[in-house]
C-alpha positions as CSV (number, residue, x, y, z in Angstrom):
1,X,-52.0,-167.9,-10.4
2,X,-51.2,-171.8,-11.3
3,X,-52.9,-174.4,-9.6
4,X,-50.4,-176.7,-7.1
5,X,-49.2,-180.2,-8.1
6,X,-46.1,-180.0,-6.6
7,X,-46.7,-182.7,-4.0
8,X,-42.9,-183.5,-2.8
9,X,-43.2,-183.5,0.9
10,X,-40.4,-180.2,2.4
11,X,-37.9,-181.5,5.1
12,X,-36.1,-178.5,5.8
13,X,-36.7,-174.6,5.4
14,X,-33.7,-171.8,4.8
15,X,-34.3,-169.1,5.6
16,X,-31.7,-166.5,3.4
17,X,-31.0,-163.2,5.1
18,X,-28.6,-160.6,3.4
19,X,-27.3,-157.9,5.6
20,X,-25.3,-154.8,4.8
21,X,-24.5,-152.9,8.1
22,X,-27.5,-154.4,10.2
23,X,-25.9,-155.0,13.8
24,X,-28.5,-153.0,15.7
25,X,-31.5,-155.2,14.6
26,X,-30.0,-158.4,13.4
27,X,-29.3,-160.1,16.2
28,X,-33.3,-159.5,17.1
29,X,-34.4,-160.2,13.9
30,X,-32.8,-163.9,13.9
31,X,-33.7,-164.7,17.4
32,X,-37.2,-163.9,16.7
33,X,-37.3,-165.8,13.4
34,X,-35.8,-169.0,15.3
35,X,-38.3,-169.0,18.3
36,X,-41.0,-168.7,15.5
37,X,-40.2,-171.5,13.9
38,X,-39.3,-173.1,17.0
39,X,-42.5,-172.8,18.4
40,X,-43.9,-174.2,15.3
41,X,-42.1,-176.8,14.8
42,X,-40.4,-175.8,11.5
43,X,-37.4,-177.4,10.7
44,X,-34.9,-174.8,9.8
45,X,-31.9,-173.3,9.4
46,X,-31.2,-169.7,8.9
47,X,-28.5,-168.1,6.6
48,X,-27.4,-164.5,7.0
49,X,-25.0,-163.1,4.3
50,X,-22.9,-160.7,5.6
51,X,-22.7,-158.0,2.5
52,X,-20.1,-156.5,3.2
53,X,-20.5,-154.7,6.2
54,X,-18.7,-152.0,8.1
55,X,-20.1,-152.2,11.6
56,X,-20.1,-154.7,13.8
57,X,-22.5,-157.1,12.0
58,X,-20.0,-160.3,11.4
59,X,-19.0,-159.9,15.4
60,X,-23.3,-159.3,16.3
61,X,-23.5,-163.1,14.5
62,X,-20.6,-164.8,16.1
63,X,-22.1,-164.1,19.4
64,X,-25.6,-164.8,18.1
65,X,-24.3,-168.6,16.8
66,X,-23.7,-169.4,20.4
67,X,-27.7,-169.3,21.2
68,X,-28.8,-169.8,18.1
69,X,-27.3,-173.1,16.3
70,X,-29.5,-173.2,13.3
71,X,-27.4,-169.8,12.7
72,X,-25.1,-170.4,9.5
73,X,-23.3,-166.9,9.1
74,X,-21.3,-166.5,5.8
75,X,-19.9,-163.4,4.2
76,X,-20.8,-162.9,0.4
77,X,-16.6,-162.5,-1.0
78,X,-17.7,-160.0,-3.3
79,X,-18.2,-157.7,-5.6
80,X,-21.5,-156.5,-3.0
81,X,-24.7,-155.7,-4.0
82,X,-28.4,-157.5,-2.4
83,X,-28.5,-159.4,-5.2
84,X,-25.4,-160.8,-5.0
85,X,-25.6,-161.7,-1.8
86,X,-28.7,-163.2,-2.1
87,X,-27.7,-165.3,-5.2
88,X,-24.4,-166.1,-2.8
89,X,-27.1,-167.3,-0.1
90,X,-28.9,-169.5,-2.4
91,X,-25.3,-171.5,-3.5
92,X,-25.2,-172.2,0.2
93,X,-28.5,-173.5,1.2
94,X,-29.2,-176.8,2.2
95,X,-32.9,-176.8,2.7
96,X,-35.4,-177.9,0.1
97,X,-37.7,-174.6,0.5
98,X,-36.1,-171.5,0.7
99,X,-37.8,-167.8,2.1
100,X,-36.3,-164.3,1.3
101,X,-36.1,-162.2,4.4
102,X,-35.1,-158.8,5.0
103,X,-32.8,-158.5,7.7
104,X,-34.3,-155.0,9.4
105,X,-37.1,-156.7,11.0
106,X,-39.9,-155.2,8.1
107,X,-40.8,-158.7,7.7
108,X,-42.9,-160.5,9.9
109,X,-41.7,-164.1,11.2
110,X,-45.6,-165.6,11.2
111,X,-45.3,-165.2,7.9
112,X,-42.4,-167.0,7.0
113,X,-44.4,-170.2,9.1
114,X,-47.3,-169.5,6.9
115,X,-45.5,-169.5,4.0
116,X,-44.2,-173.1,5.0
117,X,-47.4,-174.3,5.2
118,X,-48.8,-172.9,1.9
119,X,-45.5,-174.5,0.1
120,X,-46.5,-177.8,2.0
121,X,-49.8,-177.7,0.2
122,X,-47.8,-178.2,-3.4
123,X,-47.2,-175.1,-4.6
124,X,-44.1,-174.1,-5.9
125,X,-43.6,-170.7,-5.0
126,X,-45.9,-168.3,-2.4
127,X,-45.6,-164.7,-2.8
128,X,-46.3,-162.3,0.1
129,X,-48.2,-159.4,-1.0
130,X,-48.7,-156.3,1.0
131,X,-51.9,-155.2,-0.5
132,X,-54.4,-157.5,-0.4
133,X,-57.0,-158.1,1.6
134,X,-55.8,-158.9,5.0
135,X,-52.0,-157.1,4.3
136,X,-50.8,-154.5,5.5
137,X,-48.1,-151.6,6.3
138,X,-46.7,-149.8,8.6
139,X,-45.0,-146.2,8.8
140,X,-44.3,-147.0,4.8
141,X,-42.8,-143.7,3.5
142,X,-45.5,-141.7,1.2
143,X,-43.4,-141.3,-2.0
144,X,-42.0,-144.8,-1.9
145,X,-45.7,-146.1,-1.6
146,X,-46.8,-144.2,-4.2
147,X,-43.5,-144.9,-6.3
148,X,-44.3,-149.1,-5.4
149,X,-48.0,-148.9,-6.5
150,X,-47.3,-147.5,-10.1
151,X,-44.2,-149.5,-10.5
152,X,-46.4,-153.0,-9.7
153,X,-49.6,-151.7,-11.5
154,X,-47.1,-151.5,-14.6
155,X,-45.6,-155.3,-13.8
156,X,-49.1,-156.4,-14.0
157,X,-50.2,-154.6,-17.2
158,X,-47.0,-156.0,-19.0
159,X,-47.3,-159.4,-17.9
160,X,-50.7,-159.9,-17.5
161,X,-50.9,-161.3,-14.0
162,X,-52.8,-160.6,-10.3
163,X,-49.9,-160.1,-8.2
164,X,-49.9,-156.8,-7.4
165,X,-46.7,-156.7,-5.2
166,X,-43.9,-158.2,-7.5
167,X,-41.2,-155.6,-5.8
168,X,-41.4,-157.4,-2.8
169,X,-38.4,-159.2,-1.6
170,X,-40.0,-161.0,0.8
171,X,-41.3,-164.3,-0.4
172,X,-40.9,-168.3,-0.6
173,X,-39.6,-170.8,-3.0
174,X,-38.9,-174.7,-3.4
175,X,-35.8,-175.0,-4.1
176,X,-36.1,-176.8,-7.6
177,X,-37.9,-173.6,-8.2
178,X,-35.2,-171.4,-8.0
179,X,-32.8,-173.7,-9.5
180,X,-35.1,-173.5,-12.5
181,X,-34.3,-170.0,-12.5
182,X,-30.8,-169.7,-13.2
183,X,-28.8,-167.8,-14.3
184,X,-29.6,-165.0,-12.1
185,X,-28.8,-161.8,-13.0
186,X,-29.6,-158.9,-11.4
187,X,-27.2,-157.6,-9.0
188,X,-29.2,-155.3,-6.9
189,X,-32.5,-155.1,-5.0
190,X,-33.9,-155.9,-9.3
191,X,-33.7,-159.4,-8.2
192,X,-36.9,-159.0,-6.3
193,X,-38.4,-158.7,-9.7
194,X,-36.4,-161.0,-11.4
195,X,-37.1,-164.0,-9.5
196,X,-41.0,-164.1,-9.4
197,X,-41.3,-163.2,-12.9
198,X,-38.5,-165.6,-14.1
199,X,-41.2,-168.4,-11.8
200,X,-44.4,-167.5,-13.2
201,X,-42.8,-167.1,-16.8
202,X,-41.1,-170.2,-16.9
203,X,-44.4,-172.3,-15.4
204,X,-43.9,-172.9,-11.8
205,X,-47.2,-172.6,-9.6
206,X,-47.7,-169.8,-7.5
207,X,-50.1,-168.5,-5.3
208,X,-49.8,-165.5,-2.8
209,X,-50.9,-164.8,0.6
210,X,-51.4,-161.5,2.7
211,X,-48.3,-160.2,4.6
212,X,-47.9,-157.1,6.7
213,X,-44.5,-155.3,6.4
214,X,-43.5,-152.2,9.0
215,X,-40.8,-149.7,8.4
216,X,-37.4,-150.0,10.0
217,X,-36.7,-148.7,13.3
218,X,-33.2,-149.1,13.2
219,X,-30.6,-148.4,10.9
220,X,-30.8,-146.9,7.3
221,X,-32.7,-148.2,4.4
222,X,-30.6,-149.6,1.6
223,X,-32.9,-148.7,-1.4
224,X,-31.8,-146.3,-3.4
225,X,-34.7,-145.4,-5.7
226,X,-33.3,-143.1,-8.0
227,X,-30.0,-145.8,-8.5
228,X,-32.8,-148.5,-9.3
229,X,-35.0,-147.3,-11.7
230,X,-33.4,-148.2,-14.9
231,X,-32.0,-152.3,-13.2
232,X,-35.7,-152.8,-12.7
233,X,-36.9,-151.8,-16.2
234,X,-33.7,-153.9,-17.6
235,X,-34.2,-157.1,-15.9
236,X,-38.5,-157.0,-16.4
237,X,-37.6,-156.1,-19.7
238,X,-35.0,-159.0,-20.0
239,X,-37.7,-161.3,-18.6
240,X,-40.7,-160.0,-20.8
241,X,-38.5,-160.9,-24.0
242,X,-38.0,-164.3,-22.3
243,X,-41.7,-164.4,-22.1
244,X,-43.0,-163.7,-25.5
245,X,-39.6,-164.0,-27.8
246,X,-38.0,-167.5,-26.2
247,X,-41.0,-169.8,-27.7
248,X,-40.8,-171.6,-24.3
249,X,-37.2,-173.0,-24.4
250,X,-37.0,-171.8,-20.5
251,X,-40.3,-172.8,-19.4
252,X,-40.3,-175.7,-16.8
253,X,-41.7,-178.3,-18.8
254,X,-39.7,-177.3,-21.7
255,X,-36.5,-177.9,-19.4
256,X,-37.8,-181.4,-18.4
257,X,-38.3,-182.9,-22.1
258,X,-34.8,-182.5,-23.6
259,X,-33.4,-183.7,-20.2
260,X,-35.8,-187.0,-20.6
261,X,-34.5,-187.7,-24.2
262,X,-31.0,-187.3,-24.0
263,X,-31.0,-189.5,-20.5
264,X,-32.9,-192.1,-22.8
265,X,-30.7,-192.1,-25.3
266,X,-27.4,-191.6,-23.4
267,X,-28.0,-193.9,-20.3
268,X,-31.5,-195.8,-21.0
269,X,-32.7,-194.2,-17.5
270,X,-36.0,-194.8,-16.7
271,X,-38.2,-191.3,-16.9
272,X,-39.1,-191.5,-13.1
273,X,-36.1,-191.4,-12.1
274,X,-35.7,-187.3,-13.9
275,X,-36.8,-184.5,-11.8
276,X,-39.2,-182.0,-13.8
277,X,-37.5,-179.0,-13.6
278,X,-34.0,-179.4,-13.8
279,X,-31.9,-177.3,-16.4
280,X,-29.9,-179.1,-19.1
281,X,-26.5,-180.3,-18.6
């Protein structure tokens, strides 16, 4: 865990919501987020990518726009896959914090205010773990439970950090954060993994905060476990060369540097005026 000193003040939240054949709970689950955030005063908008879908989901939104105008709808063009439509999410937010949501109501909408606040305190990113003191779960299937515990006791071996529930989509970024990120890669439900690791590799503060997470009621999980084995191990692989092979040409403060001396040189601009963070041109 890093230490904030990220101390930009956050105007607006997205909130990025992929959904592959969701209309029996996504309608509830972006009414509830809004009145949440509502209530709180969160300024918001909330982007569900439609992944391809073969129900009704696309028609469930364009009814749900009409109450909810914060509502941005947008189908991911393809080729389909929750990381793709995530990564297609993130091309099209316009907040400067963004939170990862699953769209089958697992995730809890207090949390998503709570992360807010915790990104308002500086920090860069805020990860939601379900098993810490204070988390929790709810109806979570036995073998999958088991399957997540050994998959993140491994995460933290091989990268030496606390977080003990990296696999979790659910979780918060600034949006310099994620930019910092890029090139994402994974295609799949891998870029849970990839996206927390790339963070904390690269040098973005962190912290995390006890969530509770309950099982679907509707619809049918998306998770393959026997497709994702080998995506995981290739993209915390990927990233744990990045770590220890890369000699820190990723790392935030690494991307910040080069920027600062070719803007000197090319322009004369004054360093205040670079962001830390950005990647080079």
């Amino acid at each position: 865990m890093h230490d904030a000193h990220n101390s930009a003040p956050l105007r607006l939240l997205s909130v990025v919501i992929p959904a592959r054949d969701e209309e029996g709970c996504i309608a509830s689950t972006v009414e509830h987020l809004h009145i949440e955030l509502r209530l709180h005063k969160v300024p918001h908008q909330i982007l569900v990518v439609d992944d391809g879908s073969t129900d009704g989901t696309w028609d469930v939104l364009q009814e749900v726009k009409g109450r909810v105008p914060v509502l941005l709808p947008t189908k991911n063009p393809g080729p389909f896959g929750f990381g793709r439509a995530i990564s297609w999410g993130l091309d099209q937010i316009q907040g400067d914090a963004v939170v990862l949501m699953m769209a089958d109501e697992s995730d809890d909408c207090r949390d998503v205010v709570r992360y807010w606040h915790k990104l308002n305190e500086g920090y860069d990113c805020v990860f939601g773990s379900r098993f810490m003191r204070g988390g929790g779960v709810i109806d979570y299937p036995r073998l999958k439970l088991f399957l997540n515990r050994l998959a993140n006791g491994f995460l933290k071996l091989l990268f030496k950090i606390k977080l003990n529930d990296t696999t979790n989509a659910f979780k918060a970024y600034r949006r310099e954060t994620i930019d910092g990120c890029r090139p994402l890669l994974a295609p799949h439900f891998n870029i849970t993994v990839e996206l927390p690791l790339k963070a904390i590799v690269r040098g973005y503060s962190w912290t995390s905060i006890p969530i509770t997470w309950r099982n679907r009621r509707t619809g049918t999980p998306k998770l393959k476990i026997k497709e994702m084995g080998s995506r995981y191990l290739f993209i915390c692989l990927y990233v744990w060369l990045e770590k220890y092979f890369s000699r820190g040409d990723y790392r935030r403060d690494s991307q910040a540097l080069p920027k600062l001396a070719w803007k000197a040189d090319a322009t004369q601009t004054r360093p205040s005026e670079v962001r830390r963070g950005e990647p080079l041109p």
